[in-house]
C-alpha positions as CSV (number, residue, x, y, z in Angstrom):
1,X,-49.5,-18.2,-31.3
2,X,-47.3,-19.5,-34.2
3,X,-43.5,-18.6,-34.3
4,X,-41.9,-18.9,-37.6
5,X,-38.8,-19.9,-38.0
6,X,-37.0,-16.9,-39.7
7,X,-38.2,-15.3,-36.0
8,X,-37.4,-18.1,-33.5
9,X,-33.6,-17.6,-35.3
10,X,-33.7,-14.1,-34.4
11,X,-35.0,-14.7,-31.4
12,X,-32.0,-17.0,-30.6
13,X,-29.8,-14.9,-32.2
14,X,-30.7,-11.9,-29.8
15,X,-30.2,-14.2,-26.5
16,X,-26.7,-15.3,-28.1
17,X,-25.8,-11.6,-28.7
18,X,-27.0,-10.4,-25.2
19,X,-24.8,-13.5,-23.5
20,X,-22.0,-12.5,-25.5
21,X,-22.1,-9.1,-24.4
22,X,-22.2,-10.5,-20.8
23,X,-19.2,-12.3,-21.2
24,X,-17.1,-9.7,-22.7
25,X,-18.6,-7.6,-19.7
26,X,-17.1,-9.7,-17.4
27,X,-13.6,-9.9,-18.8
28,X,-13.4,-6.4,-19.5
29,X,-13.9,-6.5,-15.5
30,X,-11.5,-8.8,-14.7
31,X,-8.5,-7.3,-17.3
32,X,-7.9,-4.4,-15.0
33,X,-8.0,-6.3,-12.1
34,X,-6.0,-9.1,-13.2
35,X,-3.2,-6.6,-14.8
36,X,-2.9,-4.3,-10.8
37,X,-2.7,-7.9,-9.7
38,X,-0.2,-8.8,-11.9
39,X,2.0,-5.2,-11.5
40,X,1.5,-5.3,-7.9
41,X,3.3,-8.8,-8.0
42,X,6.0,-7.7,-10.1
43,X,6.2,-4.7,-7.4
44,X,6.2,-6.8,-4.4
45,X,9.6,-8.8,-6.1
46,X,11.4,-5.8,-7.3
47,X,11.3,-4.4,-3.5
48,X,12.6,-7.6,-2.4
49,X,15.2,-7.9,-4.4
50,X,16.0,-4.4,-4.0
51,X,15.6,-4.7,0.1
52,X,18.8,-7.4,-0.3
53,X,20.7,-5.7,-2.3
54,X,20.5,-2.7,-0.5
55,X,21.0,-4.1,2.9
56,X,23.9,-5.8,1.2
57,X,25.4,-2.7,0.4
58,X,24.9,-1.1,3.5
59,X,26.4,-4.0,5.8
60,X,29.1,-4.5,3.0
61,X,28.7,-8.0,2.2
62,X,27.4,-10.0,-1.3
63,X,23.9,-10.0,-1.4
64,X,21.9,-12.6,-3.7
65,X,24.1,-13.6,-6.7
66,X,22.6,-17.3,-7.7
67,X,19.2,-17.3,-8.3
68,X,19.2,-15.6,-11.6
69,X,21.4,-12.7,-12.9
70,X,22.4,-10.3,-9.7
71,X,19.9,-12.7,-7.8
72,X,17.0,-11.0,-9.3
73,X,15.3,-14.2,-9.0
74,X,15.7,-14.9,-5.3
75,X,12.4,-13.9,-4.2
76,X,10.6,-15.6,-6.6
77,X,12.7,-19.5,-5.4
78,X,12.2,-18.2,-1.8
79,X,8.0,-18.1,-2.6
80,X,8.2,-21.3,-4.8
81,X,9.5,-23.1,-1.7
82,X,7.6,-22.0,0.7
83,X,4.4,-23.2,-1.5
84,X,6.4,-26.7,-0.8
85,X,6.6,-26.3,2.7
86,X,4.1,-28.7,4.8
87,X,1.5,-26.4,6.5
88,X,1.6,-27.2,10.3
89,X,-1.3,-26.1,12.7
90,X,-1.2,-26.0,16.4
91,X,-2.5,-28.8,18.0
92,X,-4.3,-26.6,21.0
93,X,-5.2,-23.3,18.9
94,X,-7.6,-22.3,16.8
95,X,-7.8,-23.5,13.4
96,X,-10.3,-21.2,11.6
97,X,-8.7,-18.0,13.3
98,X,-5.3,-19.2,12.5
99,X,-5.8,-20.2,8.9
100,X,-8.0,-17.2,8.0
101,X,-5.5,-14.7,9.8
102,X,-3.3,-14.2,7.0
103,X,-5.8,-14.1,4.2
104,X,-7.2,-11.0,5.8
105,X,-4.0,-9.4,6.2
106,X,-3.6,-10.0,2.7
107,X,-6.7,-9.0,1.5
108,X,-7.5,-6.0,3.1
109,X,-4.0,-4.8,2.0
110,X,-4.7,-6.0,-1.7
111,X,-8.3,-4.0,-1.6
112,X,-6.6,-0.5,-1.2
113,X,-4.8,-0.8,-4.3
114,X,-7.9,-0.2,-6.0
115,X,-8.2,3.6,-5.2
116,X,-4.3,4.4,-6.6
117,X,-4.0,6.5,-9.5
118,X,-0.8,5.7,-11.3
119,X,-2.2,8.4,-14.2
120,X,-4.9,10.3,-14.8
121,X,-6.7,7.8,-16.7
122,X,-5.1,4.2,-14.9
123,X,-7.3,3.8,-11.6
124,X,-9.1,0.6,-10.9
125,X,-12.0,3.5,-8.6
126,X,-12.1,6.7,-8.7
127,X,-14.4,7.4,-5.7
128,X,-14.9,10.8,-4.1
129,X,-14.6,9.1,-0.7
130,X,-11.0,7.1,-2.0
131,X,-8.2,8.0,0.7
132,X,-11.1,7.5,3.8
133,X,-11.7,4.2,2.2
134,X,-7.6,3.0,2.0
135,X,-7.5,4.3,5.7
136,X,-11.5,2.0,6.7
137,X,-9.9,-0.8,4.7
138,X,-6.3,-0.6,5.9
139,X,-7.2,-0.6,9.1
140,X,-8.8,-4.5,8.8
141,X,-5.3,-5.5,8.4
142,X,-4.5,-6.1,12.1
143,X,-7.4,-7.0,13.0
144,X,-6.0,-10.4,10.7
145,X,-2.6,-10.2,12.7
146,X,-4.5,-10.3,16.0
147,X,-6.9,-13.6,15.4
148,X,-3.2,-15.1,13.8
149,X,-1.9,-14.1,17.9
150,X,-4.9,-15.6,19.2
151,X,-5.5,-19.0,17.1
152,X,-1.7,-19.8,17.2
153,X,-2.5,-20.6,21.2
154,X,1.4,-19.4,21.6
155,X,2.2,-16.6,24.6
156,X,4.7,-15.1,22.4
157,X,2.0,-15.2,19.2
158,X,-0.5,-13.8,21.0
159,X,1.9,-10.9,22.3
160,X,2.8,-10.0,19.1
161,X,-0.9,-9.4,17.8
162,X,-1.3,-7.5,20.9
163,X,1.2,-5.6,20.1
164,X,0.3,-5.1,16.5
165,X,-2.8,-4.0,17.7
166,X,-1.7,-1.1,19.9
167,X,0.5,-0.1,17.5
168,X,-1.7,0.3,14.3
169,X,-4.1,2.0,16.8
170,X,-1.5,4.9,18.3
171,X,-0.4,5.8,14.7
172,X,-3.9,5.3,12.8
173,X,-4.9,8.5,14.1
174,X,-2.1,11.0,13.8
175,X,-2.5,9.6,9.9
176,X,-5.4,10.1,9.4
177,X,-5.4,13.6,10.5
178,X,-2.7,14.2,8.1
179,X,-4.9,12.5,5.5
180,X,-8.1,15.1,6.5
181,X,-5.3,18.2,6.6
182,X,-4.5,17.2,2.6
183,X,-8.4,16.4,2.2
184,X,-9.0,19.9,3.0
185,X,-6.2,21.6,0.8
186,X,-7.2,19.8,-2.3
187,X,-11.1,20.2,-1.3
188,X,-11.9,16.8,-1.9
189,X,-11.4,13.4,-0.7
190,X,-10.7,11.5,-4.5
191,X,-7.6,10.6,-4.9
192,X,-7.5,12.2,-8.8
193,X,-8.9,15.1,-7.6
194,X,-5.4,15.0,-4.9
195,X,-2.8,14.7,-7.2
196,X,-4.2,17.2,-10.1
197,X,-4.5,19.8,-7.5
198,X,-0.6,19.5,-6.8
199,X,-0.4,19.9,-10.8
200,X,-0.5,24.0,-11.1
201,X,2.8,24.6,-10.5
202,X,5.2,21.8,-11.0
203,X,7.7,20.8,-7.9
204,X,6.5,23.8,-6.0
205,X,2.6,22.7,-6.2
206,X,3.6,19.5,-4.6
207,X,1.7,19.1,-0.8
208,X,5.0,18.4,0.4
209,X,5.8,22.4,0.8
210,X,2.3,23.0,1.8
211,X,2.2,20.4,4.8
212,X,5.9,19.9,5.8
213,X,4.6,19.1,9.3
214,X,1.9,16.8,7.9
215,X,4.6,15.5,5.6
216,X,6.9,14.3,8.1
217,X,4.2,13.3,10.8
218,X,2.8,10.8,7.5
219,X,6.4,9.5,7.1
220,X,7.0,8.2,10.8
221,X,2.9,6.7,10.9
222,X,3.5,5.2,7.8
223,X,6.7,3.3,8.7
224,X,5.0,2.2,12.0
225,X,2.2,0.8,10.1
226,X,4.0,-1.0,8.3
227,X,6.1,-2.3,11.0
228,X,9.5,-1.9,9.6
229,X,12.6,-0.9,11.9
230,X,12.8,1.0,13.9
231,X,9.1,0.0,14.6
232,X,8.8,-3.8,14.0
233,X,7.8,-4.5,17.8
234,X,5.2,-7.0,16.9
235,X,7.8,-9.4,15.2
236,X,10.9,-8.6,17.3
237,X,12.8,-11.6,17.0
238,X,14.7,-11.3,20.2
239,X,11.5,-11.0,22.6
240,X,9.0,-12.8,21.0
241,X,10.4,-15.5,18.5
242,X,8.8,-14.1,15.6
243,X,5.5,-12.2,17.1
244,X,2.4,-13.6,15.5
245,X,4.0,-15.4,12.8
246,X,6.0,-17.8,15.1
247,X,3.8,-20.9,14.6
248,X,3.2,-20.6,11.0
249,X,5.0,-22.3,7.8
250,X,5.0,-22.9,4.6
251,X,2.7,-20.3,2.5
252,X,0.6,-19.5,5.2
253,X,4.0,-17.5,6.5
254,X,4.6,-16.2,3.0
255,X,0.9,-14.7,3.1
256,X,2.6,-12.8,6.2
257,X,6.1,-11.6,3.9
258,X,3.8,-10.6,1.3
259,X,1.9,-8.5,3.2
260,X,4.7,-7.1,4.8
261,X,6.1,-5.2,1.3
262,X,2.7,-4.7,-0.2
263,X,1.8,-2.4,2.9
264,X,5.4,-0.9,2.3
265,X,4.7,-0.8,-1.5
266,X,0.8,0.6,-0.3
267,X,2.4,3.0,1.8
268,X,4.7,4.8,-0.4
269,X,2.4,5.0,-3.5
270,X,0.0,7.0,-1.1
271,X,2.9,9.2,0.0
272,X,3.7,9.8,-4.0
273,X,-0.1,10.3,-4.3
274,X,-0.4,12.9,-1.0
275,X,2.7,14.4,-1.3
276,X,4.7,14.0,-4.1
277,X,2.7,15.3,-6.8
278,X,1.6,11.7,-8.0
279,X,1.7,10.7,-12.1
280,X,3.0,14.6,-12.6
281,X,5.9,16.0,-14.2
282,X,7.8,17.6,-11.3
283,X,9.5,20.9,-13.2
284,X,8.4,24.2,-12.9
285,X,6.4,25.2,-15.5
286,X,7.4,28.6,-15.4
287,X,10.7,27.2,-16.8
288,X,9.8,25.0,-19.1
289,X,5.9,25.6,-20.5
290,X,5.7,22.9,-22.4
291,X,5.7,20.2,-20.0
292,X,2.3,21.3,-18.7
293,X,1.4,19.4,-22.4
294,X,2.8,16.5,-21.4
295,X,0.8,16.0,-17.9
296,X,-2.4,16.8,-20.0
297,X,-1.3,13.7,-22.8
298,X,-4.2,10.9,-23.4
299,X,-3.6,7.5,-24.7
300,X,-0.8,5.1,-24.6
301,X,2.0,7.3,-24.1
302,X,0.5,9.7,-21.4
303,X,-0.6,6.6,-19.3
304,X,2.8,5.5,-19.9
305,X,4.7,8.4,-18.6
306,X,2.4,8.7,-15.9
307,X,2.9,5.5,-14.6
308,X,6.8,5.5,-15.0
309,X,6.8,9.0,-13.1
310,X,4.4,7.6,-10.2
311,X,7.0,4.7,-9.8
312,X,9.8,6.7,-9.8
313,X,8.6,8.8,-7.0
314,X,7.4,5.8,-5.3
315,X,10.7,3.7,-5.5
316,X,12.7,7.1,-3.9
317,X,10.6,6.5,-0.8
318,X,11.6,2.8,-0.9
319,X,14.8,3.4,-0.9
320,X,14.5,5.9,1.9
321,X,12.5,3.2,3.9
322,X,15.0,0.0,3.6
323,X,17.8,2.4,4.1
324,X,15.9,3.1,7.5
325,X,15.1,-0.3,8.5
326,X,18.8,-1.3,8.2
327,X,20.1,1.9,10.0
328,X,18.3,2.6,12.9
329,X,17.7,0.2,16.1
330,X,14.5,-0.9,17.4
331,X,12.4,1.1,19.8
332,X,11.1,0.1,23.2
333,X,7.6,-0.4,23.2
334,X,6.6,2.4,25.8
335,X,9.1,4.7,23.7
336,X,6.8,3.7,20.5
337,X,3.7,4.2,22.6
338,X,4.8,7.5,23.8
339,X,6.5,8.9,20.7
340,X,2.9,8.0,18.6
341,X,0.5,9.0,21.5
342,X,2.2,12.0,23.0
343,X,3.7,13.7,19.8
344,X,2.4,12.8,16.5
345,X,-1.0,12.7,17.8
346,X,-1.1,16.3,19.2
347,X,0.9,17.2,16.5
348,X,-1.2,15.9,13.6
349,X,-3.8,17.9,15.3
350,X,-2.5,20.9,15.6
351,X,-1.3,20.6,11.9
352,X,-5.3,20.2,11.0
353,X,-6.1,22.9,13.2
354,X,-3.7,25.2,11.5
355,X,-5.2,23.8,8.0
356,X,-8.5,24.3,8.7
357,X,-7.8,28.1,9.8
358,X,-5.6,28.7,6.7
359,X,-9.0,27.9,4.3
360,X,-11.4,28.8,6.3
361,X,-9.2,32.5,6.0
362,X,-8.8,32.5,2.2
363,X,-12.5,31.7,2.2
C-alpha cells in the first residue's frame, strides 16, 4: 500500500492534534484543582492569623506584630521554618506508620473539599451521594492520627490516638444523623441540590430554622471532630505532652497544624453549606424581589458574589469557634464520652425520627 505524502502529513497532523487536545485535557483538569488548592491555602493562613489575633484580643495582650504588617505573615515564617526543622524518627517505633500518619490526616481532609459548592457553578464534584462521601472520607482522618499513636512507640502518643479514636467515633454518629435529617429535608444527598433548596425564601429558607436541634447537635460534633477546646483531649498538653504529635518535628508536625485548621475550615464551610443557606443572598425576598436575580447570576460576577457570600458565612462560624476554644476549659474525658454517647447520640436520633415523620406526613 503506498502512502503519499500530502496524506502521511495529515496523518501526522491528526496524531499532533489529538495529543494536543490531551494535553489541554489534562490542564483544564488540574486548573481547578490547583486553584481549591491554592484558596484552601490562603484559607488555612487567614484563620491562623485570625486565631492570634483573636486570642490576643480576648486574653488582652499584643498578638503578632513583626512578621509583616499586623503579623499577617506569621504563619507563613512559622511553616517556612518548620520545612527547616531536621525530621527525627523514633529509634524503637515504626517508621512507615509514623511517617505515613500525617499524610493521611492530611489527605483525607484535603479530599472533602472537592464536594464544597462555594456557588452554584464553582464545585470541583457535584455528586448526588456528596455529603455521605465528606462524612466516608472524613472519617479516614483518625484512622492517620491512630498509626501516628502507634509508630511513635511513645505511651503518651499512643494515648492520644486512642483517644482520637474514641472521640471521632462517639461524635461521627450523632453527625451523621444530623447530616441524613437535612438529606431528607432537601430530598437529596448533593450538596447543590442542599443549598438551592434553602434558596425559596431568603434568611427564613435557611435549614437553620428548620433543624434547630439538628443545628445545634452539628455545632458541638463538629467542634469535637475537630478537636478544638473544649474538646482537644487527644492533644491535652498537660496529660499527654502533646497526644500523638509528641515525637514529631519539623514538617511532619506542620502536616499535623495544617490539618488541624483545614478540618476547622472543612467544618464550617459544611455548616454554611447545611445550614446557612450556602452561596445565597440571605434577605427576604418578600422585601426586596430583586435579589432573587442576583442568586440566579451566571458568569464572573455571580461566581464572585457567591463565593464572597459562602465566606462570609463561613468566617462568622470561625469566629464563633476560636472564640470558644479560648473561652471554655477542657472536658474530662468520661464527661466527653458521656455528653457525645448519652445526649447527642439519642438526641440526633430523635431529631431524624421527628424528620422522617414530618415528610413522610406532608407526603
Amino acid at each position: 500500500m503506498i502512502i503519499y505524502m500530502t496524506e502521511a502529513q495529515d496523518i501526522n497532523s491528526f496524531y499532533r492534534l489529538e495529543s494536543l487536545k490531551e494535553v489541554y485535557g489534562i490542564i483544564w483538569m488540574l486548573v481547578p484543582i490547583l486553584t481549591l488548592v491554592l484558596g484552601i491555602t490562603i484559607g488555612v493562613l487567614v484563620i491562623v492569623w485570625l486565631e492570634r489575633e483573636i486570642s490576643a484580643g480576648i486574653q488582652q495582650r499584643i498578638g503578632p506584630e513583626y512578621a509583616g504588617p499586623l503579623g499577617i505573615l506569621q504563619a507563613l515564617a512559622d511553616g517556612t521554618k518548620l520545612l527547616f526543622k531536621e525530621n527525627i524518627l523514633p529509634s524503637r517505633g515504626n517508621t512507615g506508620l509514623f511517617s505515613i500518619g500525617p499524610s493521611i490526616a492530611v489527605i483525607s481532609i484535603l479530599l472533602s473539599f472537592s464536594v464544597i459548592p462555594f456557588s452554584s457553578r464553582l464545585i470541583l464534584a457535584d455528586l448526588n451521594i456528596g455529603i455521605f462521601l465528606w462524612i466516608a472520607i472524613s472519617s479516614i482522618a483518625p484512622v492517620g492520627l491512630l498509626m501516628s499513636g502507634y509508630g511513635s512507640n511513645n505511651k503518651y502518643s499512643f494515648l492520644g490516638g486512642l483517644r482520637a479514636a474514641a472521640q471521632s467515633i462517639s461524635y461521627e454518629i450523632p453527625l451523621t444523623l444530623c447530616v441524613l435529617s437535612i438529606s431528607l429535608l432537601s430530598n437529596s444527598s448533593s450538596t447543590v441540590d442542599i443549598v438551592e433548596a434553602q434558596s425559596k425564601y431568603g434568611f427564613w429558607g435557611w435549614n437553620l430554622w428548620r433543624q434547630p436541634i439538628g443545628f445545634i447537635v452539628f455545632l458541638i460534633s463538629s467542634l469535637a471532630e475537630c478537636e478544638r477546646l473544649p474538646f482537644d483531649l487527644p492533644e491535652a498538653e498537660e496529660e499527654l505532652v502533646a497526644g500523638y504529635q509528641t515525637e514529631y518535628s519539623g514538617i511532619k508536625f506542620g502536616l499535623f497544624y495544617v490539618a488541624s485548621y483545614l478540618n476547622l475550615l472543612l467544618s464550617s464551610l459544611f455548616v454554611t453549606v447545611l445550614y446557612l443557606g450556602g452561596w445565597n443572598i440571605s434577605i427576604p425576598y418578600v422585601f426586596v424581589p430583586e435579589l432573587f436575580e442576583i442568586n440566579k447570576m451566571n458568569g464572573i460576577l455571580g461566581t464572585t458574589i457567591g463565593i464572597f457570600i459562602t465566606l462570609a458565612k463561613t468566617y462568622l462560624f470561625l469566629f464563633i469557634s476560636i472564640a470558644t476554644r479560648w473561652t471554655l476549659p477542657r472536658l474530662r474525658m468520661d464527661q466527653l464520652l458521656n455528653l457525645g454517647w448519652k445526649f447527642l447520640l439519642p438526641i440526633s436520633l430523635g431529631n431524624l425520627l421527628l424528620t422522617t415523620s414530618f415528610q413522610l406526613l406532608s407526603l
